[in-house]
N, C-alpha and C positions, 0 to 999 in steps of 0.2 A: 243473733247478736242483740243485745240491750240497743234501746232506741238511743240513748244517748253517751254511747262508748267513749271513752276518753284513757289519753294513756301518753306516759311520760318519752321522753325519747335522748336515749342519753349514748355521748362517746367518752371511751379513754383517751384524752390529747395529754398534752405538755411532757413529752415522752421523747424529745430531743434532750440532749447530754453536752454540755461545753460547746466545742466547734462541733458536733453530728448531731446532723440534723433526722427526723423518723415523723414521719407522717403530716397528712395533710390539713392540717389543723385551723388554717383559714378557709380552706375550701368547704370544711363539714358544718363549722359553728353556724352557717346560712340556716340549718335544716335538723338542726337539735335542741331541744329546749333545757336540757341539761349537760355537764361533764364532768367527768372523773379526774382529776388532775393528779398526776403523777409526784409522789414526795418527795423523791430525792432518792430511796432506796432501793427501788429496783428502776428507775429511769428517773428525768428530771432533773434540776438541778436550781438552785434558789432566785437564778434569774428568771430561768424558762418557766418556772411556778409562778413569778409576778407577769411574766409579759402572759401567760394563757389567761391568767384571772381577767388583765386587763381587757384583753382583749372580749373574752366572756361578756363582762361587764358592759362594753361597747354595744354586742350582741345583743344583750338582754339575756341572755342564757343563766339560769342558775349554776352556782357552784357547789361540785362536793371535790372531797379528798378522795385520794383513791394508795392507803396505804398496801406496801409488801413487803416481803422477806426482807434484809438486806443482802441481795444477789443481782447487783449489776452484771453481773458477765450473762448472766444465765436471764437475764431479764425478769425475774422474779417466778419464772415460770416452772424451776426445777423446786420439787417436794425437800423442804429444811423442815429435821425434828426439832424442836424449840419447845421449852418449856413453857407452861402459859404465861405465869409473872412475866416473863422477858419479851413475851407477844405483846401482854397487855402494855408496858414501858413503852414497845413499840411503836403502837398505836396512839399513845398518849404524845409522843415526839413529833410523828407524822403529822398526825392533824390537827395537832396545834400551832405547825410551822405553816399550813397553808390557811387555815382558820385567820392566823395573824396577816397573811397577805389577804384574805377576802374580806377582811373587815374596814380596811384605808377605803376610805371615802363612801363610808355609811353602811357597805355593801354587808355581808354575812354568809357564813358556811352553810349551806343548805342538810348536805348529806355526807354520809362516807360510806365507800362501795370496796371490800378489802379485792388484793388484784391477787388474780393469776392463781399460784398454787397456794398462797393463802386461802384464797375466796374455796378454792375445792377441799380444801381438809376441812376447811371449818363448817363445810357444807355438811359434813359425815359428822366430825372431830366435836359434841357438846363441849368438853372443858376447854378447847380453841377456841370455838364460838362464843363462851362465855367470858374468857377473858379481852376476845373482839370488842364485845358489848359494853364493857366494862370499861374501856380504852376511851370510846366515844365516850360513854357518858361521864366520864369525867373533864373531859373537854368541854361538853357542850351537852345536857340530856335533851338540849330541842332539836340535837339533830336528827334526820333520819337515816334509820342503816338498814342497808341494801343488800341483798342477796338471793342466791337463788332460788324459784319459785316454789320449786319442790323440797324445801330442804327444813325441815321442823326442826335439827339442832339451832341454828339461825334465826329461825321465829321464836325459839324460846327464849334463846339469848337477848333476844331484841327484849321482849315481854320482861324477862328478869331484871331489865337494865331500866327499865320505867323508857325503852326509847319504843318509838315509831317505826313498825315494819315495814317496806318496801318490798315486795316481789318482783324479779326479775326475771326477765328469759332472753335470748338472742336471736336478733336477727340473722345472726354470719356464722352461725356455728349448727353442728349436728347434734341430735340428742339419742340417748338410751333409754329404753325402753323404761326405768326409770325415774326418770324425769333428772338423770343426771348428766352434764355435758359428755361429747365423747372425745375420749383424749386426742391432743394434737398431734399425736404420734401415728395417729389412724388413718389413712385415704379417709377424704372425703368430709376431714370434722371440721373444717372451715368452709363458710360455702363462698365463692367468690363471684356467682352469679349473680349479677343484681337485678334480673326477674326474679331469679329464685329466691333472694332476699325480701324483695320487698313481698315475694305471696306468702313468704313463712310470718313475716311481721302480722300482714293483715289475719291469715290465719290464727294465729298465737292471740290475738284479740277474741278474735269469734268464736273460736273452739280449744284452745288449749296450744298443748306445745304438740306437734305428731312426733315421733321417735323415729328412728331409721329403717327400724323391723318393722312400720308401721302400725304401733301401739298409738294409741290417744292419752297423753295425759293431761286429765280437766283442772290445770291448775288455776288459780284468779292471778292474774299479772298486773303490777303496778305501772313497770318501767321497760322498755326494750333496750339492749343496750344494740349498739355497732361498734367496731375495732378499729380504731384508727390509723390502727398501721398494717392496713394490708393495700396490697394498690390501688386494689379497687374500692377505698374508703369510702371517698369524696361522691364516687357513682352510684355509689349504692344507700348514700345516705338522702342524696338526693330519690332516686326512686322510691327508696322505703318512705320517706314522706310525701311526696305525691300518692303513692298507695292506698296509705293510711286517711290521708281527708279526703280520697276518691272514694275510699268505702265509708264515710259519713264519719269517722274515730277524729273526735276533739283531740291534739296533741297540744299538750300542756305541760309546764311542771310538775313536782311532784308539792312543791309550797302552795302552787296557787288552784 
């Protein structure tokens, strides 16, 4: 491990809907220095996107967007073919609806982290990726856009778009040999242990992502992310950062 490791720590909140409520979103903000804030289209909703900034803001926590398909029902999580122009519009709506709440009272949009089955096409998908990038930086080219670690459609996009690349990996989820997530359809692709979360975090710092077939992939990671909406959000995000500054790893944002 580099003598002085350092690494961002972010969640998906703002992921309640009208009167339904989804995840623990005071409990985690204690112990993340970033979040992904839900737009409105595959969760969220225009109040639940002021009241998570604000409360962020209270935290100290940076803020990103965190755009998806338009697919409430399915939670953004089911695969939509979409052409890119209508991606990129997309992107362009999303996070400039939350950019506009994180900017009252001086504050600023940090990043944008696309969700769910977006973030995975675009992982594979160059011309999604590219119109991703293209989304953002016409909002904002000082944002930075996040995605997975191993994923070089994504880092080019990032590069074409004149933005700032972020690498990601998870704490709570399983990976493929790869270095691509493994689908949630599979035993076993979320992990909801929180030992096991918090030794994959410190792991994923020191040596890479491990896979399940127990491959190594040596990726550089910028950000870890956690899930907000699984029950064991709140525990595990607590663990994962005790972990992390127990093995010497600075947890910072990705701005500072």
């Amino acid at each position: 491990m580099p003598s002085s490791p350092r690494i961002d720590l972010n969640a998906d909140l703002g992921e309640a809907f009208g009167a339904w409520d989804m995840g623990a979103d005071a409990e985690i903000l204690p112990f993340v220095t970033s979040i992904n804030v839900a737009c409105g289209f595959h969760a969220g909703d225009p109040r639940v996107i002021e009241r998570t900034i604000a409360a962020a803001r209270r935290a100290g926590v940076a803020v990103g967007a965190h755009p998806g398909h338009l697919d409430l029902r399915g939670f953004g999580r089911r695969t939509i073919v979409v052409e890119p122009g209508e991606i990129e519009a997309d992107v362009v709506y999303q996070v400039g609806a939350v950019s506009a709440f994180a900017r009252e009272g001086g504050g600023r949009l940090v990043h944008v982290k696309p969700h769910g089955a977006l973030y995975n096409q675009a992982a594979r998908d160059e011309s999604l990726a590219r119109a991703i990038a293209r989304g953002v930086a016409r909002v904002d080219p000082r944002l930075i856009l996040v995605g997975l670690a191993s994923s070089e459609p994504m880092r080019r996009a990032a590069e074409a778009a004149g933005l700032r690349y972020a690498a990601e990996a998870f704490c709570d989820r399983a990976y493929n040999k790869d270095g691509t997530l493994r689908s949630r359809s599979e035993r076993g692709s979320v992990i909801a242990d929180t030992a096991a979360a918090a030794a994959q975090a410190v792991g994923i710092v020191r040596d890479g992502v491990i896979a399940t077939e127990g491959a190594q992939v040596p990726v550089r990671v910028d950000t870890l992310c956690l899930h907000g909406d699984t029950p064991q959000a709140a525990e595990i995000a607590r663990a994962v950062r005790a972990a992390l500054e127990a093995a010497g790893v600075a947890v910072r944002p990705l701005d500072r």
